[in-house]
MIMI-864153 format. One line per 10 residues: number of its first residue (from 1); for each residue z, x, y of C-alpha. Coordinates in steps of 0.1 Angstrom, whole numbers, plus 5000, padded with zeros to 4 digits. Each point is the difference from the previous one (the first is absolute). Last residue first. Layout:
BEGIN
NUM> Z,X,Y | ...
END
This chain:
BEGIN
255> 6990,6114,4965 | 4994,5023,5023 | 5019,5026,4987 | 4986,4993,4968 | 4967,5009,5012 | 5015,5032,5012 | 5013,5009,4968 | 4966,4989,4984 | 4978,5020,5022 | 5024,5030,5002
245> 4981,5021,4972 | 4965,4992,5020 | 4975,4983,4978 | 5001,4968,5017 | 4982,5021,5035 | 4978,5014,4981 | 4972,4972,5008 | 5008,5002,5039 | 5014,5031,5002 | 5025,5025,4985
235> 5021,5032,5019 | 5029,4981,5012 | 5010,4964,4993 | 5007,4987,5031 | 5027,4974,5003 | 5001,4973,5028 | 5023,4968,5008 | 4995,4966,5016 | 5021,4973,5010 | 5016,5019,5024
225> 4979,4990,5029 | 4978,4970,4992 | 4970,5010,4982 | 4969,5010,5020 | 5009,5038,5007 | 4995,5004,4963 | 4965,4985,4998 | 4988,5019,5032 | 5018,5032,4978 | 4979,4992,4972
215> 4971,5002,5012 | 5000,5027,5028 | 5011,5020,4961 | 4965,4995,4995 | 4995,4983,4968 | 4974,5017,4972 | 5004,5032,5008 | 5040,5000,4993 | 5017,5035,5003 | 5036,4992,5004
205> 4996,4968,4980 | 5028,4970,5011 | 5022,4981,4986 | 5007,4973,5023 | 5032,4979,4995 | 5013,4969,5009 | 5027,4978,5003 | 4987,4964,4998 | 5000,4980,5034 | 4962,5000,5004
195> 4985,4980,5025 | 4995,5031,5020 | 4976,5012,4975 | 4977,4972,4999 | 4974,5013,5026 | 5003,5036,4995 | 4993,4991,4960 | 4959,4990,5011 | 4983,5002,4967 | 4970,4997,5018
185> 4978,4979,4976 | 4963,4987,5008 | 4993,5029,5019 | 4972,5001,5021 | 5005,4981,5037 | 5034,5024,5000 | 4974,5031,4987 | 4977,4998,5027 | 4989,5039,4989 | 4998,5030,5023
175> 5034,5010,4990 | 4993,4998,4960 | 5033,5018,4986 | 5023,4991,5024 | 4988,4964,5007 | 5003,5001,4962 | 5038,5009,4998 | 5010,4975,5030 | 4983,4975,4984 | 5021,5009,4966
165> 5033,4993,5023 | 5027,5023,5003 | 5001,5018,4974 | 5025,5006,4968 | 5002,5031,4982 | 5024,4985,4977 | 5018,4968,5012 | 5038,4991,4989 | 5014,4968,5006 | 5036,4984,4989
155> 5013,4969,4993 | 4968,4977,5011 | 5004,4967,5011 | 4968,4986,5007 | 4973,5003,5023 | 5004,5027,5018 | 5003,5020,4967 | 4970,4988,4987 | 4979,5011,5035 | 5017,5036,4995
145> 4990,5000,4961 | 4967,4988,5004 | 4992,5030,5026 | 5015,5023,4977 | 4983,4996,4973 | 4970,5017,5014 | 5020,5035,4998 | 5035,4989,4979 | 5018,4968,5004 | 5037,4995,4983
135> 5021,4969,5000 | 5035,4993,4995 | 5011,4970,4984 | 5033,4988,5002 | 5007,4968,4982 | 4979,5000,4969 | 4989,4969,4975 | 4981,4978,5028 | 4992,5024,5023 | 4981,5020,4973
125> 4979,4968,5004 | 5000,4997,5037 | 4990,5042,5004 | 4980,4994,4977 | 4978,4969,5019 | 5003,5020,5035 | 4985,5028,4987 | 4969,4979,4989 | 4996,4983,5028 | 4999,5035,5021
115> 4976,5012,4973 | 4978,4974,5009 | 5002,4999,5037 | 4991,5037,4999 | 4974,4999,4976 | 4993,5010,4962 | 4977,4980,4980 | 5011,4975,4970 | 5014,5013,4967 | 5029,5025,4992
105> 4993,5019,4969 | 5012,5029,5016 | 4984,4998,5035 | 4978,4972,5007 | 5027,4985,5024 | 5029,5023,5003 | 5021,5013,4970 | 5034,4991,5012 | 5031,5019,4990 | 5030,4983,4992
95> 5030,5019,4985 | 5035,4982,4994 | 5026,5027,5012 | 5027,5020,4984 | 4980,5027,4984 | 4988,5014,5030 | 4989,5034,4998 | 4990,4994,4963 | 4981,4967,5004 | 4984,5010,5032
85> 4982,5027,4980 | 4990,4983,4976 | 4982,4972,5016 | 4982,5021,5028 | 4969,5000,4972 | 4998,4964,5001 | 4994,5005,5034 | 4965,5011,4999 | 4995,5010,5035 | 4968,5004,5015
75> 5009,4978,5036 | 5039,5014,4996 | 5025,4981,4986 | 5020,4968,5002 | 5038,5004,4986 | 5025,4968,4997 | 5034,5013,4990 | 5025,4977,4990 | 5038,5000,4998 | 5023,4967,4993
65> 5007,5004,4959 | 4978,5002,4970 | 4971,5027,4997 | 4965,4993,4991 | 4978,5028,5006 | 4965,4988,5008 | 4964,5013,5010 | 4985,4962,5022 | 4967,4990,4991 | 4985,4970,5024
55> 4984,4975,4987 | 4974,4981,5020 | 4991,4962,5004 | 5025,5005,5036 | 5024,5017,4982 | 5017,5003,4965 | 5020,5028,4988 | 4994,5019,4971 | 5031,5022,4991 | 4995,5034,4985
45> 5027,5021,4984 | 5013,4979,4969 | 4959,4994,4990 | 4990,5038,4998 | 4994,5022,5032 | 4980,5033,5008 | 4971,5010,5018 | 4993,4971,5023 | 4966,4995,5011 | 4986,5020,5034
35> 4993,4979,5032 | 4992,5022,5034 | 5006,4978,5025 | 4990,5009,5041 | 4971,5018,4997 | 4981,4972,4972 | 5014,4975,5022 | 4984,5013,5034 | 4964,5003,4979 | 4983,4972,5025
25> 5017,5007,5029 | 4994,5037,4996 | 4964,4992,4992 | 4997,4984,5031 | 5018,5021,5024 | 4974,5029,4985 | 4968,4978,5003 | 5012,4994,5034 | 5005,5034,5008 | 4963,5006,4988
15> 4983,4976,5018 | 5015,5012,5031 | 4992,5036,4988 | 4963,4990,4994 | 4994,4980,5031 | 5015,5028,5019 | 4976,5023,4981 | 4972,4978,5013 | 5010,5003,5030 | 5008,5032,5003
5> 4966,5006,4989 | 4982,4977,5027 | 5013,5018,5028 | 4986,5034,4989 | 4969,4984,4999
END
């Protein structure tokens, strides 16, 4: 009798678990992005542009001369909010910040390979008008930054509270779970950060719940020797992190 039960129960649990890997394949997207509509912007700060049978809204301060700065946010980041802020601390550069698939009036569905398409499309039209542009990747944006910039010919780089790979972040989080044969879109930055030849910075959350600081050091250790710098912003974390009074100085810093 007694044999029986824990059979059963094993059935139970094993049918369970893979109920549980299921739905996390299923809903993966819906943990990963986050999309929220854009807050602010009128006609002279928003540029549509087109990808893949999509449109892609971009928050924009034109400015004329050889500096850009291309900025991809967080996974519930409306950037069109970031707008103003980057436009007083740096008044000297073209501002591009990417509202990411289905985010901002942005059509099509987010995904890795998408967002990585689209990143490499604005970085090839500011290209086109701008010189030196540095680029800026904060939490999830971070992994398309890295993989932009070893791809083309970034000025500068700065990352805010970067990781190491997303796997590497869910493996963490669900340890019992086959999360390599589940996820769909790693965000794997260890594996394109020595292809990076773009000084860099990491700015980094003294208190950040949300990224191990295991993370971001595996990420650091991964860029070339010298190529890579850190600042830690003392007493904020991952979502207070921009808040900090030396955010924008030490953005600049990078930059």
């Amino acid at each position: 009798m007694l044999k029986k039960v824990v059979l059963v129960l094993s059935a139970i649990a094993a049918i369970l678990y893979v109920a549980f890997c299921g739905a996390l394949h299923a809903y993966q997207d819906s943990l990963i992005y986050h999309p929220v509509p854009a807050a602010a912007g009128t006609p002279q700060t928003v540029m549509v542009m087109p990808a893949d049978g999509v449109e892609i809204h971009v928050s924009v301060r034109p400015h004329a001369g050889p500096d850009a700065m291309i900025y991809f946010g967080g996974n519930a980041e409306d950037v069109s909010r970031d707008l103003a802020g980057f436009a007083q601390a740096f008044p000297d550069k073209a501002l591009y910040l990417m509202h990411y698939r289905s985010y901002g009036g942005s059509t099509g569905v987010p995904s890795e390979e998408a967002l990585q398409r689209d990143a490499l499309a604005l970085f090839d039209r500011v290209q086109q008008e701008h010189s030196r542009i540095a680029v800026v990747g904060r939490s999830l944006g971070t992994g398309i930054a890295v993989r932009l910039a070893a791809r083309r010919p970034v000025a500068r780089l700065v990352l805010v509270t970067p990781y190491d790979s997303l796997l590497g972040l869910a493996a963490a989080l669900y340890p019992y779970v086959p999360v390599s044969l589940l996820l769909r879109d790693p965000y794997d930055s260890g594996s394109y950060a020595a292809k990076v030849k773009a000084p860099t910075l990491f700015i980094v959350a003294e208190h950040d719940a949300v990224v191990p600081r295991e993370s971001t050091e595996r990420l650091f250790a991964r860029f070339d020797k010298g190529h890579a710098s850190w600042v830690l912003l003392k007493g904020t974390d991952h979502i207070t992190v921009t808040d900090s009074p030396e955010y924008f100085a030490t953005l600049a810093s990078g930059l």
